[in-house]
N, C-alpha and C positions, 0 to 999 in steps of 0.2 A: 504494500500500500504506500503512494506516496503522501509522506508526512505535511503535505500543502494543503491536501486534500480534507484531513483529519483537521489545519488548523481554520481551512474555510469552512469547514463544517462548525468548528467552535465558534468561529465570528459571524454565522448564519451569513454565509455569502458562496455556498457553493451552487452549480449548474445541477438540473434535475439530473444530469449524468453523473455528475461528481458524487450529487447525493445518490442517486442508485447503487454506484460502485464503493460508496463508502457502504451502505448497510448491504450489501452483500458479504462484503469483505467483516465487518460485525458479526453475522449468519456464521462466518467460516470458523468461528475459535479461536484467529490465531490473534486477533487483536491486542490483548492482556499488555502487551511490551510496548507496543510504537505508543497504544495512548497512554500509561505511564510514563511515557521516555516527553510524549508531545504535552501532556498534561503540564508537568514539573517543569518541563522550558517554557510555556507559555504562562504558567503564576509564577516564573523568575523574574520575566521581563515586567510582567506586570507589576510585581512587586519591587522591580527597580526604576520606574518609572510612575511611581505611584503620584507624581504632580500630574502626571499626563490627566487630560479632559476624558482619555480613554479610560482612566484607572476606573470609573465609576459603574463601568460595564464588566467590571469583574466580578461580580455576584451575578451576574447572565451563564457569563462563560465556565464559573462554577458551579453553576443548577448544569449546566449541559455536560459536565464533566460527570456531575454524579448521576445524571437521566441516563447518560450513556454507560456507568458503570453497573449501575443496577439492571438494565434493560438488560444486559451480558447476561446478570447474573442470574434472572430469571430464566433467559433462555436455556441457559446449562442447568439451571433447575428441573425444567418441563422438561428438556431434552432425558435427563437420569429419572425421571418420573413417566416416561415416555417415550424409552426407546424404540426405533424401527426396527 
């Protein structure tokens, strides 16, 4: 997955293609790493530029961190409650 992709999706600015291939790529399992790796570089910057006018969109981009973490988690959930 490329990691642009993942950070348009946290700034709600990607392509209905972008977003298709990002929640596919979500579906797949292998996610766990790039959005941890993408998660913690985007609240560094955020958190080193906290004068930024952007700073104030970081409780956006936090609920979308954690919508997408728990979505994961449910889906591995039903998946082990639900195997094919």
């Amino acid at each position: 997955m490329n990691k642009e992709i993942v950070i348009k999706y946290l700034n709600n600015a990607c392509s209905e293609a972008e977003l298709s291939e990002f929640l596919t790529w979500l579906d797949s399992g292998h996610s766990d790493e790039i959005l941890m790796e993408v998660s913690k570089s985007e609240w560094r910057a955020l958190s080193e530029n906290s004068a930024d006018p952007g700073f104030e969109n970081s409780n956006l981009i936090l609920d979308k961190i954690h919508h997408t973490i728990n979505s994961l988690t449910d889906n591995r959930l039903d998946e082990k409650q639900h195997p094919d």
